[in-house]
Every structure is written in structure tokens, then in C-alpha cells.
TORFINU-848790 format. One record per residue (C-alpha): chain; x, y, z. Coordinates in nm, 4 decimals, padded with zeros to 6 digits, always signed. Layout:
% residues N
chain:u:v:w
A:X:Y:Z
...
END
This chain:
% residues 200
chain:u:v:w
A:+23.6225:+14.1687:+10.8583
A:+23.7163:+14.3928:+11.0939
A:+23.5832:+14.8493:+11.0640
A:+24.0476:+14.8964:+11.0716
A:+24.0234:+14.6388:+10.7642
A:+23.7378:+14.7660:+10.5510
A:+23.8394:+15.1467:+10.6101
A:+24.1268:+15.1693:+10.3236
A:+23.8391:+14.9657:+10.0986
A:+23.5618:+15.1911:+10.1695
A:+23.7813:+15.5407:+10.1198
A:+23.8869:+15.3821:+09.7551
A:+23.5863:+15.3254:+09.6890
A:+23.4364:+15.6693:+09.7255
A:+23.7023:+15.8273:+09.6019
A:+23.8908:+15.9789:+09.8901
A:+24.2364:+15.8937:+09.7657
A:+24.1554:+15.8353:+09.4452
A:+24.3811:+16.1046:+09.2320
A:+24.1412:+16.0805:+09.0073
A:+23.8961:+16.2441:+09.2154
A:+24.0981:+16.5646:+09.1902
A:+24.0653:+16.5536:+08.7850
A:+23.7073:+16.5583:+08.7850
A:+23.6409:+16.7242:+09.1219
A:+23.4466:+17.0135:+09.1845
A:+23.4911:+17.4025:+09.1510
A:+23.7136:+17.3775:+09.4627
A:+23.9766:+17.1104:+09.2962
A:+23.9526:+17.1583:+08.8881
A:+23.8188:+17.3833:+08.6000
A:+23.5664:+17.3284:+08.2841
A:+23.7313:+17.4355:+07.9848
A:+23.9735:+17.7141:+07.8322
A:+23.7673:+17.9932:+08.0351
A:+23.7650:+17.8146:+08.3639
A:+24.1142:+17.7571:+08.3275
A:+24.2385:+18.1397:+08.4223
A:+24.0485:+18.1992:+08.7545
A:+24.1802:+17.8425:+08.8333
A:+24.4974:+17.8741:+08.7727
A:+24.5784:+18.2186:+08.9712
A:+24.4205:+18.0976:+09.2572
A:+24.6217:+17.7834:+09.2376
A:+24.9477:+17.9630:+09.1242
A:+25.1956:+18.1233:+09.4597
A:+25.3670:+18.3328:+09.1718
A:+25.2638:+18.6849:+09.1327
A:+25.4349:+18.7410:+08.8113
A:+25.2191:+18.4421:+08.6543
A:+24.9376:+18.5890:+08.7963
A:+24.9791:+18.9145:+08.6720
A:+25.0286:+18.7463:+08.2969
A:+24.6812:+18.5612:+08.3853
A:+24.5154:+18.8965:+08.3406
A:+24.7305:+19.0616:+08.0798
A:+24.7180:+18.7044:+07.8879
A:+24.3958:+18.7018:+07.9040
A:+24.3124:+19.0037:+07.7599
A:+24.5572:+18.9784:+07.5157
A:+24.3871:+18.6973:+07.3966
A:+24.0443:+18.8205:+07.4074
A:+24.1448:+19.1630:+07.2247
A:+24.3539:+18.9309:+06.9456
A:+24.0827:+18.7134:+06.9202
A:+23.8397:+19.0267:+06.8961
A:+24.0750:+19.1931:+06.6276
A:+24.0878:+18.8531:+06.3994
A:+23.7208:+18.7734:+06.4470
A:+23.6624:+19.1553:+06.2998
A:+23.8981:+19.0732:+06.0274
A:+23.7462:+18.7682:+05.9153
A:+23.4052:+18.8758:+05.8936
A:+23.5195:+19.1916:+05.6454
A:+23.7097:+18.9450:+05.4449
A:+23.3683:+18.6985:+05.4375
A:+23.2147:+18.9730:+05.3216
A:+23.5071:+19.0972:+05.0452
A:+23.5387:+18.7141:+04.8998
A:+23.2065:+18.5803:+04.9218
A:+23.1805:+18.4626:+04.6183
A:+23.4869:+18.2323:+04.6698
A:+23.4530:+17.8804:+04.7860
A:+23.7287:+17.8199:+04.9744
A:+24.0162:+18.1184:+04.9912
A:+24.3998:+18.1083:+05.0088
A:+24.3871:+18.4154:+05.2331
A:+24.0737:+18.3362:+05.4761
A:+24.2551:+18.0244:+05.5594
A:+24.5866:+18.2323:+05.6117
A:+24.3874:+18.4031:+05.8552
A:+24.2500:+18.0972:+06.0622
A:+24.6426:+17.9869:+06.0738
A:+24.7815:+18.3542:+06.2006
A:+24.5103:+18.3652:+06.4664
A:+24.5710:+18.0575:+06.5956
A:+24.9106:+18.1261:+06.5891
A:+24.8927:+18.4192:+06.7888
A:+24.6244:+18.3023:+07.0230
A:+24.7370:+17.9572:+07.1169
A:+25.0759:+18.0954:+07.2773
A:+24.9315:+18.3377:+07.4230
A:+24.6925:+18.1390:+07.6370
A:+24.9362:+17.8282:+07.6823
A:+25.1155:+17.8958:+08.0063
A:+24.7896:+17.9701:+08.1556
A:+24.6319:+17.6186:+08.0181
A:+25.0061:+17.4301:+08.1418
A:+25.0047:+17.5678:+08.4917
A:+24.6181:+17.4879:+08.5526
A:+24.6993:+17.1581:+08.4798
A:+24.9957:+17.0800:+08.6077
A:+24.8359:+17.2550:+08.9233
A:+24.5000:+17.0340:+08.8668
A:+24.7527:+16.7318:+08.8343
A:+24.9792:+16.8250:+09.1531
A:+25.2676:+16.8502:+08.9581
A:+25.3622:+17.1861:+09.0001
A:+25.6894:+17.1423:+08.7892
A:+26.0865:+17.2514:+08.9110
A:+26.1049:+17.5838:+09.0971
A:+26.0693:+17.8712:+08.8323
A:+25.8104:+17.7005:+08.6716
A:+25.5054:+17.9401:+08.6353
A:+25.7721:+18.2370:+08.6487
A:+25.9085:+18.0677:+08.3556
A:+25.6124:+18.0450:+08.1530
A:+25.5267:+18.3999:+08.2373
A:+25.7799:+18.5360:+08.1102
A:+25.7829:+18.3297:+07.7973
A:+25.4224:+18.4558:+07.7554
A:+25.5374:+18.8008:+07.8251
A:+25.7966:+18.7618:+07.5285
A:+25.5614:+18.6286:+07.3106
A:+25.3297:+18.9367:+07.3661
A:+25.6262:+19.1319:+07.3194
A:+25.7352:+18.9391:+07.0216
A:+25.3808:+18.9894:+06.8687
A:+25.4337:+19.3770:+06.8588
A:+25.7892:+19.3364:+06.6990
A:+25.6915:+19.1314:+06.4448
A:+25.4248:+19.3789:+06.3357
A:+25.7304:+19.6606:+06.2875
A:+25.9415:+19.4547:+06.1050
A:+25.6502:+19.3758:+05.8863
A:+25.5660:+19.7243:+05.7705
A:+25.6700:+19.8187:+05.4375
A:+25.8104:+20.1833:+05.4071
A:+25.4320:+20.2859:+05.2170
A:+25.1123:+20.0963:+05.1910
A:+24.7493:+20.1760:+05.1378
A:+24.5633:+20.2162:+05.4695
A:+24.1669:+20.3525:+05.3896
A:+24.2275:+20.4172:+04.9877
A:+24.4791:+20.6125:+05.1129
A:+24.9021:+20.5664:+05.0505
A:+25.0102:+20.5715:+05.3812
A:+25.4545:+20.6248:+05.5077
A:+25.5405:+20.4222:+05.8298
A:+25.6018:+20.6485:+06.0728
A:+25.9946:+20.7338:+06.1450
A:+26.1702:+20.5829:+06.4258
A:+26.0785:+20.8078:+06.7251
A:+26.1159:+20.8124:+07.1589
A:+26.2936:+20.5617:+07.3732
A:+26.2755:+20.2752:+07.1185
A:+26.3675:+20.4421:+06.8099
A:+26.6915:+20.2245:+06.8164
A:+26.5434:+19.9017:+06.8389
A:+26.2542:+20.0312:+06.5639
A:+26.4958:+20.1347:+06.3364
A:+26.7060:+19.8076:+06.3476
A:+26.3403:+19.6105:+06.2674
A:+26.2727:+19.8465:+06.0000
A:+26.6092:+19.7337:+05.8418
A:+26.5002:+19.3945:+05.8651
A:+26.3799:+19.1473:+05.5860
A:+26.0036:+19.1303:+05.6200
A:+25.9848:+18.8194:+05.6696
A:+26.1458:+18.8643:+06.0434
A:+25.7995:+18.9514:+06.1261
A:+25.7284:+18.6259:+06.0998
A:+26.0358:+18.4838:+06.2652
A:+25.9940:+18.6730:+06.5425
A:+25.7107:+18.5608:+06.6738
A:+25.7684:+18.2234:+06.5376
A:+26.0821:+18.2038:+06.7862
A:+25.9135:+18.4234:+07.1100
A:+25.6486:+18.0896:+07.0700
A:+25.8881:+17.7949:+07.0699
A:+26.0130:+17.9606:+07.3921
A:+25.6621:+17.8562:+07.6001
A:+25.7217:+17.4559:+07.4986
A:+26.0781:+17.4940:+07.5548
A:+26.0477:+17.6388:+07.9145
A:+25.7478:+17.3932:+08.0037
A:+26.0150:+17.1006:+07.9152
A:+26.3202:+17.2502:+08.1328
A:+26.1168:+17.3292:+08.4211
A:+25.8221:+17.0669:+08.4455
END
């Protein structure tokens, strides 16, 4: 056998064109995990709107995830008593549910990036500003959710009146049923699978 014979052997072999070399590669051609994912993919990523969302995602997820984790532990401590609890659980399914959107575009263009299937143009822009709507969605939900009074530190507390720029748009949410507070955010998070399957 000739060296022009065993070459194409000897580079599949070691790996050189093996794709799969590229989904276990080094710091250079992958990412560990849900952290490693975010540096990796706005390196990888040419769009600069995705890459801003990397950072505001990112936080956004770190301060929700901050904000349930705080929550949790004071409701540990108010049912301990309990064995298992309606509400703790309710709380486990609303933080995921506002965490796992949030950090999904990120986690779908690091590995479609990882994968070299960078999707249709408009991709990552796509996914952006799904996650940007999400975010957005997150704070609308919130206003629509307020009841005209409720008890904030022992205390009977009135939302505060529509006021500024957005005192349109806050008044319409007020009018809403409550439970658009869910359905808003509910929707703005369908959006992220939905553009990942038109534009992949």
C-alpha cells in the first residue's frame, strides 16, 4: 500500500474529518454545559443583535433564577412542616418556565453553530428577537397580573395608576383578565420553537 493510499485511512482514523471530532473537540471547537454555552455561542455567532441578547439573556436568567431561588427558600421556610406543597411545586414549574426560554436561543445557536448548521439566513436574529419578546413578554405578564389592591409587607397595597410613555399599553393590561398574565408569556415562549423551525 502505497503513503497516497493509506493517507484518507490514517486522517479517519485520528479524527481529522471525522465531524464528530468537532462535537467533542476542544475549547476552540465546542462548549461544556449550559454556562459554556454563552461565551461559545457569541464568538461563534456573526449577528450582533444575538450577541447583544447573549448578555442581556444571560443576565436575565441569572437575576430570574436569583429572584426564584430567594423565593423558594422563604417559602421552605413558611411551609416546612408540609411534605410535599401545591405551591412550592407551582414555583419549580413558573421558574422553569421563565428560565428555559430565556436561555433557549442561546443553547439552539451554540449548537447548531457546534453542529455547522447555522440554519436559513435570519436565524440567530430570529431567535434574538424571540428572546427579546419573551423578556418583554415576562414584564407584561406581571401587569396584567396585578390585582387593583393586595398585601405587600402586612401592608394593603393600590397598583400604581397608568403613568409616562406606556400608560396606554398599561392601562389596556390592567383591563385584562388576570389570567393574560399567564397567556402572555405563555405565547412570547412558543415564539422561540416556532422561529427555530422556520429558520433552521
Amino acid at each position: 500500500m502505497t503513503d497516497a493510499e493509506a493517507t484518507p485511512e490514517a486522517a479517519t482514523a485520528s479524527g481529522g474529518d471525522d465531524p464528530a471530532g468537532v462535537e467533542s473537540g476542544g475549547s476552540d471547537e465546542g462548549y461544556r454545559g449550559v454556562f459554556g454555552a454563552f461565551p461559545y455561542a457569541a464568538r461563534a455567532s456573526e449577528s450582533l443583535t444575538f450577541k447583544s441578547y447573549v448578555l442581556v439573556g444571560g443576565l436575565a436568567a441569572a437575576l430570574l433564577t436569583l429572584l426564584f431561588t430567594l423565593a423558594l427558600i422563604t417559602l421552605f421556610g413558611a411551609t416546612a412542616q408540609a411534605r410535599f406543597s401545591i405551591v412550592r411545586a407551582f414555583y419549580v414549574v413558573v421558574a422553569l418556565g421563565a428560565v428555559a426560554p430565556t436561555v433557549s436561543p442561546v443553547l439552539l445557536v451554540a449548537r447548531s453553530r457546534r453542529r455547522g448548521t447555522s440554519g436559513r439566513p435570519g436565524y440567530e436574529l430570529g431567535l434574538a428577537l424571540a428572546g427579546y419578546l419573551f423578556l418583554a413578554s415576562l414584564y407584561l405578564g406581571v401587569v396584567a397580573a396585578l390585582p387593583e389592591t393586595f398585601v405587600l409587607d402586612g401592608e394593603t397595597v393600590a397598583r400604581p395608576p397608568p403613568s409616562g410613555a406606556f400608560a396606554p399599553l398599561i392601562a389596556v393590561l390592567y383591563d385584562l383578565p388576570r389570567l393574560f398574565g399567564l397567556v402572555i408569556p405563555v405565547v412570547a415562549a412558543l415564539l422561540v420553537p416556532l422561529v427555530h423551525y422556520l429558520r433552521r
